[in-house]
N, C-alpha and C positions, 0 to 999 in steps of 0.2 A: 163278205164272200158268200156267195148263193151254196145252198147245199146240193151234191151231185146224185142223182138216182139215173138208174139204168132200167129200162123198163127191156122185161124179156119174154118173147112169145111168139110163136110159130107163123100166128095169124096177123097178117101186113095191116089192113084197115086197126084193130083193135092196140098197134105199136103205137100207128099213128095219131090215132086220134088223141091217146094215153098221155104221148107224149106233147102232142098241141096244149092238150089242156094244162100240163105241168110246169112248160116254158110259160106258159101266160101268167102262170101264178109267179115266178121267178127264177126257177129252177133250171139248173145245169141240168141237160136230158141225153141219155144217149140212148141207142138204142139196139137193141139181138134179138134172132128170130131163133136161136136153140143154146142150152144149156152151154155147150161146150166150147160155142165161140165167146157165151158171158163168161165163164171162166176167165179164157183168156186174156179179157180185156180188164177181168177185175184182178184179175195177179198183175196184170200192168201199171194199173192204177187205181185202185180200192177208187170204190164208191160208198157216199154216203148209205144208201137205200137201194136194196135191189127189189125189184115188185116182177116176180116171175109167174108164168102159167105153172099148172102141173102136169099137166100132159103135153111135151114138148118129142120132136126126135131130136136121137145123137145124144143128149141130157136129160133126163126128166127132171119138173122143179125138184124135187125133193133131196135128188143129186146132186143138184147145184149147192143147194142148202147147206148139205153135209161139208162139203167142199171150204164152204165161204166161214163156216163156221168155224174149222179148223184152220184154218189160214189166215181170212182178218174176220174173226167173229168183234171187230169195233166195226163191224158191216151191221145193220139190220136189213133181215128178208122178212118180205111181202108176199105169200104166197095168191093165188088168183086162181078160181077154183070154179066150177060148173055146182050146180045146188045138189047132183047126184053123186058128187065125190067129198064131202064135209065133213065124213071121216080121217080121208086121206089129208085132209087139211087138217085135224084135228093132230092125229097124227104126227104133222109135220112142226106144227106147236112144240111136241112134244121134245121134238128134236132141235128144237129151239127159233123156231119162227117168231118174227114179232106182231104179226095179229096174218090173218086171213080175209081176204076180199071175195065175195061172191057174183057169179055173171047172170045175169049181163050188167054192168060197171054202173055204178049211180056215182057218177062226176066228181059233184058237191064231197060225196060221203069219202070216196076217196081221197081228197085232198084235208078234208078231217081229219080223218084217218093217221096221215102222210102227217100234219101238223102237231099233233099229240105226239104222235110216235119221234119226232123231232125234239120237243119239250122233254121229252123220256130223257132224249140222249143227253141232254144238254143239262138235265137235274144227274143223271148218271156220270157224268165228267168232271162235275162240280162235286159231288159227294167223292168219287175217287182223287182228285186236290184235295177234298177238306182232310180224308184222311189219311194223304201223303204228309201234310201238312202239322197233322196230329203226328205223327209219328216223327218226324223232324223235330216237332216241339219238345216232345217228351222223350227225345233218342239219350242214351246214356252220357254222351258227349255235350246234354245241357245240362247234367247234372254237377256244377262244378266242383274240382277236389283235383289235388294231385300228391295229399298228402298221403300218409299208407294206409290211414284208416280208414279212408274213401275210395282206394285202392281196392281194398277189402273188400267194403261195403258192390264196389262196382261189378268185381267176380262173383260174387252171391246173385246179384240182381241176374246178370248172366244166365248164371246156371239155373235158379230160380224159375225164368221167364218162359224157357222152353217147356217146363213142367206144366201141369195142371191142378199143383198144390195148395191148399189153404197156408197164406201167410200172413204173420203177426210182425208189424210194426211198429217198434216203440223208440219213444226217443222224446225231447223235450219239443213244448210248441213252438213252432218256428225252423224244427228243423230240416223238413220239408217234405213230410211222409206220405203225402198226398202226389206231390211228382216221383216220388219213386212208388207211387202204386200205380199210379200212370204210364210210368215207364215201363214195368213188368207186365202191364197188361197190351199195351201196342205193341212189346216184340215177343206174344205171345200164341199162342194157338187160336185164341178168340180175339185178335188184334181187328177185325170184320163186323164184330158184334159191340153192342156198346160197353163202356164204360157206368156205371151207376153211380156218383159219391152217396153216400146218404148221411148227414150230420147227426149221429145218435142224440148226443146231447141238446140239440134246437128241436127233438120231438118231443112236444105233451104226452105226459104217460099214459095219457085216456084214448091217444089214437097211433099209438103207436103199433100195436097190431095190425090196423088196418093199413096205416103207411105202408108197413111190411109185407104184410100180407092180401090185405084189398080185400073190400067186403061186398055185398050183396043191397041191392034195394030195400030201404024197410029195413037192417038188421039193428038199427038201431038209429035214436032222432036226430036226424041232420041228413041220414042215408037217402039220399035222393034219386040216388041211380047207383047201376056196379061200378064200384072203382076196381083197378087191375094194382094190385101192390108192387113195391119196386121191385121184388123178389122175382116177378113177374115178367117187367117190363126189361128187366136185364137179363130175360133168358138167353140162352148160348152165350153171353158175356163176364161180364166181372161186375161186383158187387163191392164198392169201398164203406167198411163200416168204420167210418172213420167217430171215434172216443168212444171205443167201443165198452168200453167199462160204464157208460151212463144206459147201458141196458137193463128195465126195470128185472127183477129177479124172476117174475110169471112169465116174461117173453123169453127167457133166454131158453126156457124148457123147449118151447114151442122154435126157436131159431135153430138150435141144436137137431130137434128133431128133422127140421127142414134140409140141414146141413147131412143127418146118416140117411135118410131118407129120400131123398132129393124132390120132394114137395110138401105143398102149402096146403092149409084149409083156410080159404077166405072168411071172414065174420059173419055167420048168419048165416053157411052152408055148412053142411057134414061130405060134402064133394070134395076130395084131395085135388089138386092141379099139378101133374106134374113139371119139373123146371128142371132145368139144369146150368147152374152160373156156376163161377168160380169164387170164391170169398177172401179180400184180403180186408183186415181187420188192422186198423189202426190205435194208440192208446198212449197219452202219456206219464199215464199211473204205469204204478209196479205194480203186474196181475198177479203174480204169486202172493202180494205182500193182500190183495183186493181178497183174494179167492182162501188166504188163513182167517180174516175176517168175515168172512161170509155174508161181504158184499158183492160175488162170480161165483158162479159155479165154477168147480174143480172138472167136472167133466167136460161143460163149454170151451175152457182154457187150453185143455189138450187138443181138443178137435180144431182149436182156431190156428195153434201155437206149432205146427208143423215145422214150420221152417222162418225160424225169426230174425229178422233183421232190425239190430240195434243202432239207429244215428246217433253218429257222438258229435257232442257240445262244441258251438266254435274254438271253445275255449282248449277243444282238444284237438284242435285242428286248425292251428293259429296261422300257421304255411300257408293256407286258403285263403287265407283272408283278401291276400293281395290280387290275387284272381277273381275271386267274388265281387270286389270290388267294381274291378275292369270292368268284369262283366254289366254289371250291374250300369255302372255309368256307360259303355256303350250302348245300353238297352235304351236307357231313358234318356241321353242326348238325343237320339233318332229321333225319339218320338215329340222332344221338343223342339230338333230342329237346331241344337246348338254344337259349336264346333271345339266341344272342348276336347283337350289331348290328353289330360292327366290326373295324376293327383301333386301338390306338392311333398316335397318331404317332409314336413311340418303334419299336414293331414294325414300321409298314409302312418305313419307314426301315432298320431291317435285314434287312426283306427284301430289299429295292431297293438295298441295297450287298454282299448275298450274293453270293457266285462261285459258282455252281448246278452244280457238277460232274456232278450225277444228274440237270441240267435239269430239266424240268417234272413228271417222276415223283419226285425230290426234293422239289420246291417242294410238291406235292401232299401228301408225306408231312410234310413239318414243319407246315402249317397244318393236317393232319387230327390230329396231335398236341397241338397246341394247343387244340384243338376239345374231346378227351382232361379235359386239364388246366385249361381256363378252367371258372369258376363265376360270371364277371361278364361285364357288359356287353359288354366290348371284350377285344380278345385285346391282353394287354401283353407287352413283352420278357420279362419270368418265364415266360409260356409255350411261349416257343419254346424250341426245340433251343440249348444254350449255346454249340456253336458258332457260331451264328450271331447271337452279342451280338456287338455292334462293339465293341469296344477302349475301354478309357478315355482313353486316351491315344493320339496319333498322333505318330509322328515324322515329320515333313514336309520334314525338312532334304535328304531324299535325292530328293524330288520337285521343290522350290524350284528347281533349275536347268533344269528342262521348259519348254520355249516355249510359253508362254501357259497352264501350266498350272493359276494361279489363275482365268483369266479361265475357262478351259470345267471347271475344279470347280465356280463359282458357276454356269453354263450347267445343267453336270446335276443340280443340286440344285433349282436352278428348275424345271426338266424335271419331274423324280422327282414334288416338291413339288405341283404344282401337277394331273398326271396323277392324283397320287393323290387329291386334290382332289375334282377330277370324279370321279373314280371312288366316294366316298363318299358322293358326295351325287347320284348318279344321274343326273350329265352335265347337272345344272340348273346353267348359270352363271351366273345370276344370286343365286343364294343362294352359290355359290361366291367370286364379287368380294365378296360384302358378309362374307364370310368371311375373306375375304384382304385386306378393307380396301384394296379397289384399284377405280375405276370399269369399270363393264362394257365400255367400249371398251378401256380397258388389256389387260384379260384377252382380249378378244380379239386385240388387238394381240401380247399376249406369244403365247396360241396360235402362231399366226402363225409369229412370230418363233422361237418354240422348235421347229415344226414337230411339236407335240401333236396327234395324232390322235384325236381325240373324239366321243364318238357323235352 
């Protein structure tokens, strides 16, 4: 579909011609001889481009400007200016034009012009999906959990996200502290500015200043040119310092300082730069246990540790499992294209008695291999990882003298059971009870009782 411009201007010969040469190029063309009838016609129907005079009656361009700006500013104006008024054009920039044309019209130049300013919009449209898109991805709703500890974990994030606070994430690897710094920073105040991860631990410690902070030509051998540090390059944003405990112990004086101070001195100058990011710090050491050792500063620890959010262990959040799951196999059927429906009970059973050591970047990987190796309906024990086939056999002799350890085995197998349940059948429980041959107040009652968190 051609893009529409409206060319607008008092003077008949200079509409016309305007607009000859723009149909020829392919363009939807219309055309007004004064500001107040292009209104009209653009609250009728937005135009791609309006390319107006400035000195028009009834409207002057600059009015129209105002107008189009507040109404459909996914409008760009062209304003068209005499070489004695180029303040006024200047001006009109200000107000938010998207470039200025001078008279008398050089053809070519306009249609340039018109062509870039087209590429603008069309890289501007695209950037606005990518970061609807980002924010979709990283919305709290793909953070999976319905257990209470994720519950928790998700009212933090929350409240967290609207602030401007430095935040500390700790939790074991795998347990996904990177999409929840993600998360916090898209439904944030800098959700417009970027995101920075930076891997503390994959930096050499000989250039790890500079990473961070960016050095000067010549400030030392290999400095070729300036580089901009990412302390830098994420200004107005968010800065993820993710393992953040592999900071050698001389930068962390100089990150600290960066953090009270809000800038940097690049390698090789005495110029401060000012910045201003947001910092969330990642880690899944114990920093208190790092900073009694006096391997962290005591002081860094507090500036980082504002408001910490602890991820717990699959294994504390077994409820999830069944969900994660789902998820996870809906994700990578898509992408391979296959129509599987489930798990069997056999499978979802040894996933939900797995020890998740690589937690949810583990879990993730064995059901996207399964994904791999299924050609049927349901994903069976055959196609997970063999480690994670349960045992034929249990020796239970060693467990038998645990207090009550028969009553809460049968607890979590109800538990397990029944979550997965719901989670199969898409948290209908009604189709769930007559599946488990149990009346619907039961199932609710067991909910209950089992303290199943269900959508």
């Amino acid at each position: 579909m051609s893009k529409s411009i409206l060319v607008v201007d008092d003077e008949q010969i200079i509409r016309e011609s305007l607009s000859f040469v723009l149909k020829n190029e392919g363009f939807t063309v219309a055309e007004s001889s004064n500001g107040k009838e292009a209104l009209e016609r653009q609250e009728a129907e937005p135009f791609d481009i309006i390319i107006t005079d400035i000195e028009m009656p009834h409207m002057k361009g600059v009015e129209l400007l105002k107008h189009v700006r507040q109404r459909t500013p996914q409008t760009s104006v062209i304003i068209v200016t005499a070489f004695g008024s180029v303040e006024t054009a200047i001006a009109a920039l200000r107000e938010g034009a998207a470039d200025y044309i001078l008279k008398p019209l050089n053809f070519d130049d306009v249609i340039c012009r018109i062509k870039k300013l087209l590429e603008y919009q069309a890289l501007a449209v695209e950037n606005s999906m990518l970061r609807q898109e980002l924010q979709r991805t990283y919305d709290f709703d793909h953070i999976i959990g319905q257990s209470f500890s994720m519950k928790r974990i998700f009212n933090v994030i929350a409240r967290i996200a609207k602030s401007d606070g430095t935040v500390l994430i700790t939790g074991k690897s795998g347990t996904g502290k990177e999409l929840v710094a993600r998360a916090i920073h898209y439904h944030g105040p800098r959700h417009e500015k970027r995101f920075v991860p930076i891997n503390c631990g994959a930096i050499v410690d000989t250039l790890f200043e500079s990473e961070l902070f960016g050095h000067k030509k010549g400030s030392f051998t290999g400095a070729t040119m300036d580089k901009e540090g990412l302390l830098k390059v994420a200004d107005g944003g968010t800065v993820f310092l993710d393992e953040v405990s592999e900071i050698p112990m001389p930068l962390q004086v100089k990150l600290l300082r960066a953090l009270e101070q809000k800038e940097i001195t690049p390698v090789g100058t005495t110029d401060p730069i000012i910045v201003d990011v947001r910092i969330i710090a990642a880690t899944n050491r114990d920093l208190r246990k790092e900073v009694e050792a006096g391997k962290f500063r005591d002081d860094l620890y507090y500036r980082l540790n504002v408001v910490e959010i602890d991820l717990p262990s699959l294994k504390d959040r077994t409820d999830d499992i069944p969900l994660l799951a789902e998820h996870f196999l809906d994700l990578h059927k898509r992408h391979m294209n296959k129509p599987i429906k489930g798990f069997s009970n056999d499978a979802m059973r040894a996933l939900l008695q797995n020890h998740w050591k690589g937690e949810v970047r583990e879990l993730e990987n064995a059901v996207e291999r399964a994904v791999i190796f299924c050609d049927e309906d349901l994903i069976g024990l055959e196609h997970l990882p063999e480690y994670i086939h349960p045992a034929e056999t249990a020796d239970i002799s060693s467990d038998a003298s645990s207090t009550g350890a028969l009553k809460e085995a049968v607890r979590t197998f109800e538990r397990q059971f029944i979550q997965q349940a719901l989670a199969s059948h898409g948290y209908n429980k009604e189709a769930v009870a007559k599946i488990l041959d149990v009346s619907l107040s039961s199932l609710y009652r067991k909910i209950e009782e089992l303290q199943i968190h269900s959508r």
